[in-house]
PAGUDO-141414 format. One record per atom (N, C-alpha, C): residue in three letters; x, y, z. Coordinates in steps of 0.02 Angstrom, whole numbers, padded with zeros to 5 digits, always signed. Atoms other than C-alpha are relative to their C-alpha. Layout:
BEGIN
ALAXYZ;...
***
This chain:
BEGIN
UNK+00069+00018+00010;UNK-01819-03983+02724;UNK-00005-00076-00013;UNK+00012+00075+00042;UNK-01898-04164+02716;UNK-00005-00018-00061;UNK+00013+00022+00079;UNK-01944-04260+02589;UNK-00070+00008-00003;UNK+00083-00003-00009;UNK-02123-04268+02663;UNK-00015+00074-00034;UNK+00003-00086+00008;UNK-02106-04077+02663;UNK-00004+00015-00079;UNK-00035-00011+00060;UNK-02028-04066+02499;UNK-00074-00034-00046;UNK+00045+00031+00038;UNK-02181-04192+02421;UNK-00061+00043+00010;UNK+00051-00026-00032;UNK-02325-04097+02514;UNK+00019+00070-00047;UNK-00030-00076+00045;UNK-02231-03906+02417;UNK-00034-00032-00053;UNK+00009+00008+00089;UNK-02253-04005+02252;UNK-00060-00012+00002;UNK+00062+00030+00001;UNK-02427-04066+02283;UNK-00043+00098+00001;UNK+00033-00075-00011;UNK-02478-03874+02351;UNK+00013+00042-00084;UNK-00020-00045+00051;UNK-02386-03792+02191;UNK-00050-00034-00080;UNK+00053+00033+00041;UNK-02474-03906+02072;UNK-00051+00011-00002;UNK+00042-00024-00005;UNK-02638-03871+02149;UNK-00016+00076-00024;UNK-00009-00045+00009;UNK-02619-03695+02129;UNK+00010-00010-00089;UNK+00015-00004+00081;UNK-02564-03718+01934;UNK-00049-00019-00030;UNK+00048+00043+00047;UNK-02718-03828+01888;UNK-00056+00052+00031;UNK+00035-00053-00041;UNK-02807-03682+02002;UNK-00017+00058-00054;UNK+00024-00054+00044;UNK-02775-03540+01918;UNK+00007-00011-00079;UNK+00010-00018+00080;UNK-02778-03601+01738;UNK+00068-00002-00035;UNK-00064+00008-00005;UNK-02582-03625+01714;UNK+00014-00080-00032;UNK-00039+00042+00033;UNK-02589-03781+01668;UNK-00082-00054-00022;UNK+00068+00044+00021;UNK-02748-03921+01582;UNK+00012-00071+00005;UNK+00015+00057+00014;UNK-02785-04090+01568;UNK+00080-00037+00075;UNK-00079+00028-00028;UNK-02594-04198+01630;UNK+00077+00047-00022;UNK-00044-00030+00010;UNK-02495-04036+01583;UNK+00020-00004+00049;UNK-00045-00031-00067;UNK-02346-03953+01674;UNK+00046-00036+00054;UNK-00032+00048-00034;UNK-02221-04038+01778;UNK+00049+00073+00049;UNK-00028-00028-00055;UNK-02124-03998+01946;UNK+00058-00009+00053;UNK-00071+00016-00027;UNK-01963-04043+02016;UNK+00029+00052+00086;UNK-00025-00023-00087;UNK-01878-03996+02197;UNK+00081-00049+00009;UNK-00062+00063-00011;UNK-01684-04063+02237;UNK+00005+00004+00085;UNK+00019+00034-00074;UNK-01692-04144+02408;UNK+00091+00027+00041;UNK-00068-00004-00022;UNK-01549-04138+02525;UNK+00044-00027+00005;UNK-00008+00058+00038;UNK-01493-04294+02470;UNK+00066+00034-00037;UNK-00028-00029+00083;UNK-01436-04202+02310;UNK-00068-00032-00048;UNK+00063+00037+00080;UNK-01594-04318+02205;UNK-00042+00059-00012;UNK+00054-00047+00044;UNK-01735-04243+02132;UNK-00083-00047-00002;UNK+00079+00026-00030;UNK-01919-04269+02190;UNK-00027+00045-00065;UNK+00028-00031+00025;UNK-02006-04249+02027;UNK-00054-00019-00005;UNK+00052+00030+00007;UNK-02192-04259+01963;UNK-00026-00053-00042;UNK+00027+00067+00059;UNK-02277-04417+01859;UNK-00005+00040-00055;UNK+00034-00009+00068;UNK-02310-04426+01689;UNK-00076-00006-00011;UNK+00084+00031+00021;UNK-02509-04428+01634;UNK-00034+00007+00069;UNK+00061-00013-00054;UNK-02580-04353+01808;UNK-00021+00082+00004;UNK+00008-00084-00042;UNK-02662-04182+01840;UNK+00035+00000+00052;UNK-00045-00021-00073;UNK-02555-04076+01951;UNK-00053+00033+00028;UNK+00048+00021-00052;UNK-02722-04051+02012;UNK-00033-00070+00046;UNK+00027+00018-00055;UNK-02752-04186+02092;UNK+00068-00080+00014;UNK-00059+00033+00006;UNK-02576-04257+02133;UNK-00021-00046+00072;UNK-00020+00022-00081;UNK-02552-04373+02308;UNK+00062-00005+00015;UNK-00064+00049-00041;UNK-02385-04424+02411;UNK+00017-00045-00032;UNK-00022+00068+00008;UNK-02373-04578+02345;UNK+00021-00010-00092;UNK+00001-00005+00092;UNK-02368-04520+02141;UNK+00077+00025+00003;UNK-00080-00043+00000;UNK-02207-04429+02202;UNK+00063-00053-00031;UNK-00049+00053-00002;UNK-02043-04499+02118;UNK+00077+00035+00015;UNK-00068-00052-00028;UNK-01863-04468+02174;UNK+00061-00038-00044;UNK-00049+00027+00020;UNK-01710-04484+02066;UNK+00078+00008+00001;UNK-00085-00018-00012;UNK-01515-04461+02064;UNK+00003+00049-00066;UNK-00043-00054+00050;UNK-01450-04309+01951;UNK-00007-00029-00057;UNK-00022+00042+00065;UNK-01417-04437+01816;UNK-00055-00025-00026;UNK+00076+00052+00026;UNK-01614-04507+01817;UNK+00004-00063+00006;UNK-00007+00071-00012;UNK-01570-04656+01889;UNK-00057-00008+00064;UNK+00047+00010-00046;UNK-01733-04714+01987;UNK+00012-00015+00089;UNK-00014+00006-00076;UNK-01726-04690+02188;UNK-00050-00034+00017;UNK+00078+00034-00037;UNK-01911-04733+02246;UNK-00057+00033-00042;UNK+00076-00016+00053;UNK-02102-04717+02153;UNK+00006-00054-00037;UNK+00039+00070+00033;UNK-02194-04826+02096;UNK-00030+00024-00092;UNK+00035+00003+00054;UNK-02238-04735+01936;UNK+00048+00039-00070;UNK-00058-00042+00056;UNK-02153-04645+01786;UNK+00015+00069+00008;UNK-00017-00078-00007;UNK-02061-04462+01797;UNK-00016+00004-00080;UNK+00009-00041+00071;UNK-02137-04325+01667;UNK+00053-00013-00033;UNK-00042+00021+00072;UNK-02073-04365+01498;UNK+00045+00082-00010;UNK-00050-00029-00008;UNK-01988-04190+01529;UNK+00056-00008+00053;UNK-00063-00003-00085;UNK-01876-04249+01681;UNK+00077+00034-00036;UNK-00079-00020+00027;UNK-01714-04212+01561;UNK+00012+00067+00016;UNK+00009-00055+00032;UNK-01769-04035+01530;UNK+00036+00029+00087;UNK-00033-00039-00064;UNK-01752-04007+01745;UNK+00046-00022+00020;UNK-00086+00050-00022;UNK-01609-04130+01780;UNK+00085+00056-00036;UNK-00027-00064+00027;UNK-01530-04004+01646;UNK+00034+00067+00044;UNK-00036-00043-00027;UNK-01535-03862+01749;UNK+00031-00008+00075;UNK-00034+00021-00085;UNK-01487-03923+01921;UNK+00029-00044-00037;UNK-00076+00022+00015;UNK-01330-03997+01827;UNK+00032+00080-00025;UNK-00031-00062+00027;UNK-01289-03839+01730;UNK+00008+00052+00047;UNK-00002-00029-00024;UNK-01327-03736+01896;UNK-00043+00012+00060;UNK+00024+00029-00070;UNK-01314-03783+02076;UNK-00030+00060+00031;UNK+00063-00041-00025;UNK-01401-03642+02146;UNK-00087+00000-00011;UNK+00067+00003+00028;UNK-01557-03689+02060;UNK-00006-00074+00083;UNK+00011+00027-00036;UNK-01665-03793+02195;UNK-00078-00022-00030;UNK+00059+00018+00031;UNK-01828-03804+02104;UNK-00024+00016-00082;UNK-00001-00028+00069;UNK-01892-03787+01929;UNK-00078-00036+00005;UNK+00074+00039+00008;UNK-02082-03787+01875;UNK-00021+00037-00075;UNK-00011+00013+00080;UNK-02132-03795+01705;UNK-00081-00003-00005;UNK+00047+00004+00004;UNK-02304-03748+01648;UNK-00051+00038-00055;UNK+00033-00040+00066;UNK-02422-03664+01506;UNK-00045+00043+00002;UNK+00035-00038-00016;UNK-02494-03528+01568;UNK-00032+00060-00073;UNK+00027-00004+00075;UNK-02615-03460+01412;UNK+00049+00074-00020;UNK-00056-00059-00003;UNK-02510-03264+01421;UNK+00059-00012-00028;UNK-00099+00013+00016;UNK-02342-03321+01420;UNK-00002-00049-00064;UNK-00003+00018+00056;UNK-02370-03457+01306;UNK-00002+00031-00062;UNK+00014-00034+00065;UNK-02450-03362+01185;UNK+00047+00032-00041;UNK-00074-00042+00014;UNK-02284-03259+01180;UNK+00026-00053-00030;UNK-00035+00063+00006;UNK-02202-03426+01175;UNK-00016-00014-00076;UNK+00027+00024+00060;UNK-02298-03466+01026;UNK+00017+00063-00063;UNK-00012-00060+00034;UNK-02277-03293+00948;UNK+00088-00002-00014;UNK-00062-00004+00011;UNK-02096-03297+00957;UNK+00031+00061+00053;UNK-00019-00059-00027;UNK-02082-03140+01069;UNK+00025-00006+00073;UNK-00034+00010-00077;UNK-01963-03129+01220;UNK-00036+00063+00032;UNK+00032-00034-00043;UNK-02030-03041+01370;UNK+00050+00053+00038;UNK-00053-00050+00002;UNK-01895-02903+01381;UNK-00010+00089+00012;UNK+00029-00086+00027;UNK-01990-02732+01399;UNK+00012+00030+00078;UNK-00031-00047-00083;UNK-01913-02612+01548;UNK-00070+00050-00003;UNK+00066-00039-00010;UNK-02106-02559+01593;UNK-00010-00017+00075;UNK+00018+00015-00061;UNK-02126-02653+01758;UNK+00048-00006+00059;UNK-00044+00020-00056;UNK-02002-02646+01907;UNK+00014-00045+00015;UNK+00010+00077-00021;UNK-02071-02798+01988;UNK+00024-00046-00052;UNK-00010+00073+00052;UNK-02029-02906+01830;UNK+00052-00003-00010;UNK-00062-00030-00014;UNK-01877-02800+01824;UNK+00050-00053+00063;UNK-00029+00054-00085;UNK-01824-02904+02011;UNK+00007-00044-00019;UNK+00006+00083+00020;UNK-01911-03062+01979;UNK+00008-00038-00062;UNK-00008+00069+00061;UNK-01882-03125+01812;UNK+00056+00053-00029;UNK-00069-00048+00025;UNK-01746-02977+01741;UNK-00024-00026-00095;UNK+00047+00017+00075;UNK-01772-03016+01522;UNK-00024-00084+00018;UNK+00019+00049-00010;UNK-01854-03170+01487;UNK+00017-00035-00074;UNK+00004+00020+00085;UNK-01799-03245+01309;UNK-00030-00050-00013;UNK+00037+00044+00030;UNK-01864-03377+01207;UNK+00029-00061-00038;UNK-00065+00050+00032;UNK-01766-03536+01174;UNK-00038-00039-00056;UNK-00001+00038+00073;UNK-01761-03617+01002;UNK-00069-00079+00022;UNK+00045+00080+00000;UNK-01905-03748+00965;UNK+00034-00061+00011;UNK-00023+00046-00022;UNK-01880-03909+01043;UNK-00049-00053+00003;UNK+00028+00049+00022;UNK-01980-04059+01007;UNK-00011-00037+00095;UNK+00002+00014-00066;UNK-02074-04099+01198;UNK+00004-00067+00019;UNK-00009+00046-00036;UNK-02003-04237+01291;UNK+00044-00033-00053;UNK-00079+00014+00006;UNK-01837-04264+01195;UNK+00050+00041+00011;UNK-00033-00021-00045;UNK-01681-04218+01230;UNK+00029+00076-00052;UNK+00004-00070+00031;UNK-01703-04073+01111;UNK+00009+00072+00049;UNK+00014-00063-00054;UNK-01774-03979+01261;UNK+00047+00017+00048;UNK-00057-00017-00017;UNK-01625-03974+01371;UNK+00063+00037-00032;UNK-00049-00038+00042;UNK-01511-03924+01231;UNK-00010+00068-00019;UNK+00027-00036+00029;UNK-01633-03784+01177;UNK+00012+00052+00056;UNK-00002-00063-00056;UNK-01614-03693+01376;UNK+00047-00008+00032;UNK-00060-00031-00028;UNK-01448-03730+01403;UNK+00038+00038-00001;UNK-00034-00070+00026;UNK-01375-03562+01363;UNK-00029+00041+00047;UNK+00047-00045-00051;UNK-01497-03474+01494;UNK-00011-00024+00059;UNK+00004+00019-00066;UNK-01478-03578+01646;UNK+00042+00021+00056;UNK-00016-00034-00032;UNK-01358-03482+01716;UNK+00004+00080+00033;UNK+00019-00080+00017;UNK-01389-03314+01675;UNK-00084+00061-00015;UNK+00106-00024-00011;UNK-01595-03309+01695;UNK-00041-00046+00034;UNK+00050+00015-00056;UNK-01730-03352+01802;UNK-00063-00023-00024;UNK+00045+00038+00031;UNK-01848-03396+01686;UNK-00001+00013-00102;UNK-00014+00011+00063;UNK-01857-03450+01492;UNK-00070-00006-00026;UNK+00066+00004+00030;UNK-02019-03461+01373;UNK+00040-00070-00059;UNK-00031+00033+00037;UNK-01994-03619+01281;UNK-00074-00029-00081;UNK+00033-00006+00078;UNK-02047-03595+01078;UNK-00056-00051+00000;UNK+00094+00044+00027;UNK-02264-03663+01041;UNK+00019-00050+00059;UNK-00010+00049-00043;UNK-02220-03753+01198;UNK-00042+00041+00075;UNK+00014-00021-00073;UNK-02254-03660+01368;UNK+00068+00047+00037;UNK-00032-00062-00039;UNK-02153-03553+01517;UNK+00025-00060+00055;UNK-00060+00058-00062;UNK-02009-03628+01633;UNK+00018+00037+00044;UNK+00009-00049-00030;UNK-01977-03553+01769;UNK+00060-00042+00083;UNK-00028+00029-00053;UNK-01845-03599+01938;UNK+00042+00050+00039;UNK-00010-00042-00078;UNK-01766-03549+02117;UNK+00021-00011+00046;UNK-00030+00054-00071;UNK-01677-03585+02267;UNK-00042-00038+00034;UNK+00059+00059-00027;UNK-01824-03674+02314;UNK-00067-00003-00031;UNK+00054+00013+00037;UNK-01990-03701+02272;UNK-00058+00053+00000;UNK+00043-00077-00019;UNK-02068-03543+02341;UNK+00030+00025-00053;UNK-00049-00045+00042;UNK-01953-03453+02222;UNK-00025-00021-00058;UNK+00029+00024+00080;UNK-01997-03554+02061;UNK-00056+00009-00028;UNK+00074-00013+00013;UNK-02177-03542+02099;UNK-00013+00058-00012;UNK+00014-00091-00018;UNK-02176-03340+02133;UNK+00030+00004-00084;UNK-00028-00035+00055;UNK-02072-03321+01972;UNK-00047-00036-00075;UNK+00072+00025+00064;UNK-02220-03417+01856;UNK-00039+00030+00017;UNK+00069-00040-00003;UNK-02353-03309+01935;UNK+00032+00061-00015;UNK+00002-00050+00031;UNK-02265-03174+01889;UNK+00053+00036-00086;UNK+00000+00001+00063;UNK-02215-03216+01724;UNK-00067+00000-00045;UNK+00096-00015+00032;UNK-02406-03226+01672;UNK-00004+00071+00003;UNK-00003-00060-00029;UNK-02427-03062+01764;UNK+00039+00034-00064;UNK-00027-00011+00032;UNK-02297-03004+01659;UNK-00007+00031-00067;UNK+00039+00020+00065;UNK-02357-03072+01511;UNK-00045+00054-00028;UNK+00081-00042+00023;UNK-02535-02992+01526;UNK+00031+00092-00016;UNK-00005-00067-00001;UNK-02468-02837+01567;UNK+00041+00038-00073;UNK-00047+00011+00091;UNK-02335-02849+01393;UNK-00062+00027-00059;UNK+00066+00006+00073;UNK-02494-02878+01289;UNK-00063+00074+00009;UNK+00071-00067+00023;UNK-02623-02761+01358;UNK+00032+00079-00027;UNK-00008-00041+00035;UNK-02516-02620+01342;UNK+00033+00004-00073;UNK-00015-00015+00063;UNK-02409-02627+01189;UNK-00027-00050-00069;UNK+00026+00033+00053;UNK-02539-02739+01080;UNK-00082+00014+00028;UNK+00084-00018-00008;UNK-02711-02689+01146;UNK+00008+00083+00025;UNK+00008-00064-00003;UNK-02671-02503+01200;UNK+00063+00029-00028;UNK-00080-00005+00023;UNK-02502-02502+01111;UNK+00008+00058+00017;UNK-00024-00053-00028;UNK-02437-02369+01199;UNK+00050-00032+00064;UNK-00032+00020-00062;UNK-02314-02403+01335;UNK+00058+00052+00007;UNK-00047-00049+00007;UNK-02187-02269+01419;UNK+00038-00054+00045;UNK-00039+00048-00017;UNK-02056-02379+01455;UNK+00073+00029+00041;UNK-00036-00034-00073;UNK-01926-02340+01626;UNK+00055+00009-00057;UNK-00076+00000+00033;UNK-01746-02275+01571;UNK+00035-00049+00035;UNK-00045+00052-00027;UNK-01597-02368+01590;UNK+00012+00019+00076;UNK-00039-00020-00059;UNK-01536-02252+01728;UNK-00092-00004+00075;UNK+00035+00004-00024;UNK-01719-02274+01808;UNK-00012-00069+00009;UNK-00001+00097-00047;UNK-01716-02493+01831;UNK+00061+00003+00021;UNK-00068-00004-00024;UNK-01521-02451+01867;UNK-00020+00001+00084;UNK+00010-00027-00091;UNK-01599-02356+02037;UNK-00041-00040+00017;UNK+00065+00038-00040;UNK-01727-02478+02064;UNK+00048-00064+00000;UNK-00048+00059+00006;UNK-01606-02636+02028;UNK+00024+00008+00063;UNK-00052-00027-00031;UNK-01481-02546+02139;UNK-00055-00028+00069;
***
């Protein structure tokens, strides 16, 4: 994939978060690793509604500036993190969707064998230790889960989320919300939930 390509994904995925409510004001940030090996991530201080081409910045693994004219999100560590800890990762998008947060904020990992689908796409979801946003707290706080999960809730902070590409990162934040809602309505607004057996996500895993 280009880079054009690759800038145009992050501009679409952004839209979509400031779309459906995922993310407010200059939240949320969005990363993609090029073929390069760098990392095309988003500015600091812009809606990822209303991103352009030219806000795009691209850096080396290490955060050493390639091209852009403007500053990478004051989280860049947090995704540089996991595309070091784990080359299969190709995208990571990072955003505060009000559901998941709320969990986030609650303390509660998103772990409940009720939904198949969440079962696939996100498998548990835990909740990494408070981390103080945009130091290097936040990297330390989800390195324990970058190899072994698909997406993390990170403590009164927001929902992280990444993928062999950027389709993948995006799909696995819409249905971490999803998720979410579905967590809350049943076992805190109809608290009731009959929850699959082991040997019943075994056959659906399988």
């Amino acid at each position: 994939m280009s880079d054009n390509e690759i800038i145009m994904q992050i501009i679409d995925i952004g839209n979509k978060m400031y779309e459906r409510g995922f993310v407010a004001s200059n939240d949320g940030n969005i990363s993609v690793r090029a073929e390069d090996g760098n990392i095309w991530v988003t500015p600091t201080m812009v809606s990822k509604g209303g991103m352009t081409p030219d806000m795009m910045i691209k850096l080396t693994p290490g955060g050493t500036l390639v091209t852009g004219k403007r500053k990478p999100s004051t989280e860049v560590a947090m995704h540089l993190c996991l595309y070091r800890e784990n080359a299969n990762i190709k995208a990571v998008v990072h955003a505060h969707p009000v559901t998941a947060t709320s969990f986030s904020i609650a303390g509660i990992a998103l772990d409940k064998p009720i939904y198949p689908e969440a079962l696939f796409n996100l498998g548990k979801v835990p909740v990494a230790p408070y981390a103080q946003p945009g130091t290097m707290e936040v990297p330390e706080s989800i390195k324990p889960y970058c190899r072994t999960h698909k997406a993390v809730l990170l403590a009164n902070h927001g929902a992280l989320t990444w993928g062999t590409d950027s389709t993948e990162a995006w799909y696995r934040m819409e249905a971490l919300e999803n998720y979410a809602k579905i967590v809350l309505n049943t076992y805190y607004i109809l608290r009731q939930a009959n929850e699959l057996t082991e040997e019943q996500a075994r056959k659906f895993l399988n």
